[in-house]
N, C-alpha and C positions, 0 to 999 in steps of 0.2 A: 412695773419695774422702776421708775421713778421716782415713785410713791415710797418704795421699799426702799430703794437707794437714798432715800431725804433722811428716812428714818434709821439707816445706819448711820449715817453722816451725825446727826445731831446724837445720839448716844454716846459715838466716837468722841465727839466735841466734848460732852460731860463729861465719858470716863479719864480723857485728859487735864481736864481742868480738876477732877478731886486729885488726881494723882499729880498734878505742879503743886496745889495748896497742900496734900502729904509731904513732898518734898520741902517744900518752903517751911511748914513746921517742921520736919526733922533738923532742917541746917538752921533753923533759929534756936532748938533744942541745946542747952552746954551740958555733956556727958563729960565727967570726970573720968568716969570707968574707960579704959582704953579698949575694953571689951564689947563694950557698949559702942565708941564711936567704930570699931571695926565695924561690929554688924550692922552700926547704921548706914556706913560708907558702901556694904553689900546691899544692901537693902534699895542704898539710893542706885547703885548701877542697877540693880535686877529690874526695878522701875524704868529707868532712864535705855535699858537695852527694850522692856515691852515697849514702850514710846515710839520707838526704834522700829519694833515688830508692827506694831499697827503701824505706821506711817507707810510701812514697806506695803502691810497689808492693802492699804487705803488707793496706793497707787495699782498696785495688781488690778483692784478690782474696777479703779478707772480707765486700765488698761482694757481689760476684760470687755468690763462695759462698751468703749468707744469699738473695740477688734469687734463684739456680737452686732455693734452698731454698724460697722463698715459694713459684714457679712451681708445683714439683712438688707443693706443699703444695694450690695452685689447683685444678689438674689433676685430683686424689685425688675433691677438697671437690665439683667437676663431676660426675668419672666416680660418685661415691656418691650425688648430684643427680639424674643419668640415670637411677639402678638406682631410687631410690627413686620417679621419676618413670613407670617402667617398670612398676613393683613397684605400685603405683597404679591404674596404666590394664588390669593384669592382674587387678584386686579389683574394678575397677566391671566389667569385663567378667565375672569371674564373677557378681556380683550382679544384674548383666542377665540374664544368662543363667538363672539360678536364679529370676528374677523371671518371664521367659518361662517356663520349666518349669511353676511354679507356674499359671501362666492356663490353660498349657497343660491340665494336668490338672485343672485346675476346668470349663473346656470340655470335657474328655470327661464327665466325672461326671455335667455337664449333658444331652449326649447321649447317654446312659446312662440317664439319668431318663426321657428322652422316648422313647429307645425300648423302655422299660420298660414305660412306659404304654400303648404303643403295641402292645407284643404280649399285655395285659391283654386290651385292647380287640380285636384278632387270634382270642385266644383264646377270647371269649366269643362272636366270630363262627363260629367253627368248631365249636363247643359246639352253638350255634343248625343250624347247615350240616350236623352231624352228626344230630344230633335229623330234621329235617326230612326228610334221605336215609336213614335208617331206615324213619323211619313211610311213605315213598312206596315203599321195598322193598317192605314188607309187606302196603301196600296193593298192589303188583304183586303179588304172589305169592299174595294173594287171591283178584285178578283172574284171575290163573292156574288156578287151582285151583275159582275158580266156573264159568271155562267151561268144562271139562272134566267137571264133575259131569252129569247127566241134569236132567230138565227140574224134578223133586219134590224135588231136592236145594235146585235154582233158587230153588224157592218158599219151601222152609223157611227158606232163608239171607233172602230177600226177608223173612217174615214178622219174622224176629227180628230184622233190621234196623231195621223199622218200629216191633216193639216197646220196642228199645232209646231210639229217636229219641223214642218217647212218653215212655217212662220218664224221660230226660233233659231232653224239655222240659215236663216236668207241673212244674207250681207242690203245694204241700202239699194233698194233696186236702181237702173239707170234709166235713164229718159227712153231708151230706144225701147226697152222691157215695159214700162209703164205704156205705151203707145202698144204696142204690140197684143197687150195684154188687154182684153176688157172688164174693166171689173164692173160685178152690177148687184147690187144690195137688196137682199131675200126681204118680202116683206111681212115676212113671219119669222127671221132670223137673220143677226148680223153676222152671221160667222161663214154663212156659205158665201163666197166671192169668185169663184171659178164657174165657168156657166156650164162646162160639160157635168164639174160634178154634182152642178144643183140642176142639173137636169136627169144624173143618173139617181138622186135623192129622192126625188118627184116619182121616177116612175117605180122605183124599189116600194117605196111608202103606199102610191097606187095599188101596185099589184099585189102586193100583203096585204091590203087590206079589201080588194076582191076576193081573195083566196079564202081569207078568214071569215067574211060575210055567207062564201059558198061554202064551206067548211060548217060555218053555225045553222046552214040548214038542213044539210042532210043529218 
């Protein structure tokens, strides 16, 4: 557009310049004939009005030019308007988005804590669940194992049950209970301490095993 507007401009230039040197010979020109300078006095306005026309022209199209200039200059001023308006609505949506993240993972963290706690407390149920199915094992296989024994096996398990149960719920003996009492230590076991019943231990174990000797003979 530049390029084109240089090249109207300097055409412009020349076709003014032959038309002032036209003009200039004509008014150095002396016509006698009065016919002659009429049509040359026409001749110089018809000149002198194109002069006119282009000039008007010249401006129009500097008009023209600089109005298409503003336009595009508008247009730019908009489409950079748009981008930065774009370019905007693209940074609060990450910031949303990054703000959501953020809650996001503060609400895991939070259920994370809770089910943290939660297999704390899991865990110390299973501790308890484990303990308890243990000792019911054992107390099965106890069970097991008692009834299967013979009848003096029965009794001995019986007796040291009995004595355990005392033993654990006796309070601290007193002086007058420890006198009273004799205690005298099995020397084939420290558990019998009472002498009636390491003496009814003695003769149960004798006589089972009489019984069982006369028993294995016949």
């Amino acid at each position: 557009m530049e390029c084109e507007n240089e090249e109207l401009k300097s055409k412009m230039k020349i076709t003014n310049q032959k038309m002032v040197d036209v003009v200039q010979k004509l008014r150095q020109m002396e016509c006698d004939n009065e016919e002659l300078k009429f049509e040359k006095q026409e001749f110089i306005e018809k000149i002198e009005d194109l002069q006119s026309e282009m000039k008007n022209d010249d401006l129009m199209n500097k008009y023209n030019f600089s109005k298409s200039i503003q336009e595009t200059l508008e247009g730019r001023i908009l489409n950079h308007e748009y981008t930065i308006a774009g370019l905007q609505e693209q940074l609060n949506s990450k910031n949303l988005k990054k703000n959501v993240l953020i809650k996001n993972q503060k609400d895991e963290l939070e259920y994370l804590k809770t089910e943290l706690r939660k297999k704390s407390k899991t865990f110390f149920r299973w501790l308890l669940t484990g303990i308890w199915n243990g000792f019911s094992n054992l107390c099965g296989r106890f069970r097991d194992h008692f009834i299967r024994q013979n009848i003096y096996w029965k009794l001995f398990y019986i007796v040291l049950i009995f004595i355990s149960l005392e033993k654990l719920l006796e309070k601290n003996p007193t002086i007058t209970k420890m006198i009273r009492r004799p205690k005298i230590v099995c020397r084939t076991c420290s558990i019998c301490e009472d002498v009636k019943i390491h003496n009814y231990l003695l003769k149960c174990f004798i006589s089972g095993y009489f019984f069982r000797k006369n028993y294995r003979g016949f």
